[in-house]
N, C-alpha and C positions, 0 to 999 in steps of 0.2 A: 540390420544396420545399427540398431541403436546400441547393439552390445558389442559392436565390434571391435575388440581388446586393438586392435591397430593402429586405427584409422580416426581419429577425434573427428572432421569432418565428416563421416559417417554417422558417426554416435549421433550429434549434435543433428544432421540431416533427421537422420530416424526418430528421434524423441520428440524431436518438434512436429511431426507428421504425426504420432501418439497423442502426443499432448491436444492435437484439436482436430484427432477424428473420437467421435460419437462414443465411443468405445475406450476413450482416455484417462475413465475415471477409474476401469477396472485395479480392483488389487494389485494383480499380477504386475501392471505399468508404476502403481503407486511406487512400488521397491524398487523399480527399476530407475525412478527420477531421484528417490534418498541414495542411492547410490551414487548418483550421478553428481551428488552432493561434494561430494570426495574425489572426482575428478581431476586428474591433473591438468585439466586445460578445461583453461576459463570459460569458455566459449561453452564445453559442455556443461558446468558449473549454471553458467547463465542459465543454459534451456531447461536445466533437471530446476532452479529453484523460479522458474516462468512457468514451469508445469505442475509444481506444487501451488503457485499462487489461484492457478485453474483449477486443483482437483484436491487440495491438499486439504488439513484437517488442524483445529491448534498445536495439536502433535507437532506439527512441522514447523512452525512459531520460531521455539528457541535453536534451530540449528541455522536457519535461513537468517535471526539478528544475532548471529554469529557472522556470517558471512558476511551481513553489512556493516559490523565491528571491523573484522579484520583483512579483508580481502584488498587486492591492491588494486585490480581490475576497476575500474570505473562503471563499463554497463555492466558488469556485475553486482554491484554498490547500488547502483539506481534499480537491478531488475530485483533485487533481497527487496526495499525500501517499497517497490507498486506492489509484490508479490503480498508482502505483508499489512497492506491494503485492505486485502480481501481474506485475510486470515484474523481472528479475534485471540488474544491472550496476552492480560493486560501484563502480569507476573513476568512475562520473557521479553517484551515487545516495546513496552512504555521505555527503559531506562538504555536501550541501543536507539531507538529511535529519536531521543532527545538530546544522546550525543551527536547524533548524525547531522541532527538538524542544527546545531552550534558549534559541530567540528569537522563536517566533513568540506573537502574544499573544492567541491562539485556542487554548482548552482543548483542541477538536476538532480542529484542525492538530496540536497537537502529541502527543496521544495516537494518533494516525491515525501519525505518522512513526514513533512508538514500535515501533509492531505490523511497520510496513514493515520497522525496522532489525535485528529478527529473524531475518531469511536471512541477516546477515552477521557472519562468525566473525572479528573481529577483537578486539584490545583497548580501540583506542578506542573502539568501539562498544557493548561491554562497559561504559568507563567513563562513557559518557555516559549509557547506559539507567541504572547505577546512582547517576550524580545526578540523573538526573531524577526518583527515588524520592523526593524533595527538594519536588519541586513542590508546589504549592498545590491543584493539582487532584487531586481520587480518581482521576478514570478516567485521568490521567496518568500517578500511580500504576500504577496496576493494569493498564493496557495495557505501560507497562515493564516490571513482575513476568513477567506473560505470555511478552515476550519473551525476557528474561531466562532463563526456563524451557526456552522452545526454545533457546538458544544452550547451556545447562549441562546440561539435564535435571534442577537445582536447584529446592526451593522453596522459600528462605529469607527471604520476607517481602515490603513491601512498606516496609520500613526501609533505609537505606546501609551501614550497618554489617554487618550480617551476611554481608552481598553482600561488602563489601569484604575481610573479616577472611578468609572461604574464599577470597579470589581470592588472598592473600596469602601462605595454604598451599600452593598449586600449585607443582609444580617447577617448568615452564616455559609456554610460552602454549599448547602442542598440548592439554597436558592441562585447561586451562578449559575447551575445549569435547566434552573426548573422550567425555562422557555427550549430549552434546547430541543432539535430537530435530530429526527432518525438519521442516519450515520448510513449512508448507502456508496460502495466504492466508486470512483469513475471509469467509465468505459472507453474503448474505440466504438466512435460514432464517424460515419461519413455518407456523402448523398451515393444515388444511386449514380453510376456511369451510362454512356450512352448504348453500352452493350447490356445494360441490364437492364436499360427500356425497353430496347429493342426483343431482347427474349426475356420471356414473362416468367420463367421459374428461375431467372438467377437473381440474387438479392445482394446486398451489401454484405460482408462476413460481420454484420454491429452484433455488439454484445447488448444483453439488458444487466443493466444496472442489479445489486442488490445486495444486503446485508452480508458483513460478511460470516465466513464458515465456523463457528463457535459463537459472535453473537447474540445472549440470548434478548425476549425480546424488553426485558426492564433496562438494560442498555443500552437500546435505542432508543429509549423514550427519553432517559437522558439522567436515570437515576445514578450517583454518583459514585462512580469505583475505588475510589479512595484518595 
C-alpha cells in the first residue's frame, strides 16, 4: 500500500500504518518516508514528514524546513513545524522556523514553530519568540511564553516588555539561558475511555515525552548554541 505508484490514498493509508507499528523505525521504512518527501500529493508529503518526526534522525532536519519554507498545504506547514519538534539541528532548523514563526499566516504553523524553537539557546531566537509575544494569536502567545520558559527557566508573561527589560539585565548571553530547562517535545496525551477500563490490556495510544533525536545532552541543559 504505501508504494503504491497509483493510488495516493493508499500510499498515505500504508505509511501511516508503518509509521506507528513497532517495526517503523526500520531502515528499510526510513527511505521509504524521504521519498515520500517528494510526493506529489500533499497528503502523502504530510504522513512521509509525520514519520520522519517519529523515527527520523537530524539528517532529516533540512529537507522537512524545506517543506515548511515552501510548501502551500497548510497541515503540511504545521506537520514540517511538530515534526521538527522532535528533531535537533540548530544549522537547518533555527532560520525556516523563525520565518515561519513571523511569516507564516497560519496561527498553527506558527505557534507549532514557537514550541520547536525552544531547544535552541541562542539570542535570535530568544528575540523572535519575544516578538512573537506580539502576535494576534493567544496560542501564539502562549506557545512563545512556553518556550521562552524552557530557554530561561523565566515566567514573565505573555507581554514583550518584561521579556525584554530582564534580557537587558543580563551581563552576557551565557547567562540568559543559565536557568534554562531541558527541552523535552510535547506529546498526544488523553484519559483512558470507558472501553479501556473495562478491558484491562488496552491503554490510551500516549506518547512519553522526550528529547529530541540529535540533541545532545549540554543542550538541554541550556548551554548556548550561538
Amino acid at each position: 500500500m504505501a508504494s503504491d505508484p497509483f493510488n495516493p490514498d493508499r500510499r498515505q493509508t500504508g505509511m501511516l500504518l508503518l509509521a506507528n507499528a513497532p517495526f517503523g523505525g526500520e531502515s528499510v521504512y526510513i527511505r521509504l518516508y524521504e521519498v515520500a518527501l517528494d510526493d506529489e500529493d500533499s497528503g502523502v508529503q504530510t504522513v512521509g514528514v509525520k514519520a520522519l518526526g517519529l523515527h527520523g534522525s537530524p539528517r532529516h532536519v533540512a529537507p522537512i524546513a524545506q517543506i515548511l519554507t515552501d510548501a502551500e498545504d497548510t497541515v503540511l506547514r504545521w506537520e514540517a513545524a511538530r515534526s521538527l519538534q522532535r528533531l535537533h539541528d540548530a544549522e537547518s532548523a533555527v532560520r525556516p522556523l523563525i520565518t515561519a514563526l513571523s511569516d507564516d499566516d497560519e496561527a498553527d504553523v506558527r505557534a507549532a514553530s514557537a514550541t520547536a524553537l525552544g531547544q535552541y539557546r541562542s539570542r535570535r531566537v530568544f528575540d523572535a519568540l519575544v516578538s512573537s509575544l506580539d502576535d494576534p494569536s493567544l496560542r501564539v502567545n502562549m506557545a512563545a511564553e512556553n518556550a521562552l520558559h524552557t530557554l530561561t527557566g523565566q515566567r514573565l508573561g505573555t507581554k514583550p516588555t518584561p521579556w525584554r527589560d530582564w534580557a537587558d539585565g543580563m551581563s552576557d548571553r551565557e547567562a540568559l539561558f543559565a536557568q534554562g530547562l531541558d527541552y523535552e517535545y510535547p506529546v498526544f496525551q488523553r484519559d483512558r475511555r470507558l472501553s479501556e477500563w473495562i478491558v484491562p490490556w488496552l491503554d490510551p495510544p500516549n506518547e512519553t515525552s522526550a528529547a529530541p533525536a540529535g540533541m545532545a545532552g549540554e543542550a538541554r541543559r541550556g548551554v548556548s548554541e550561538g
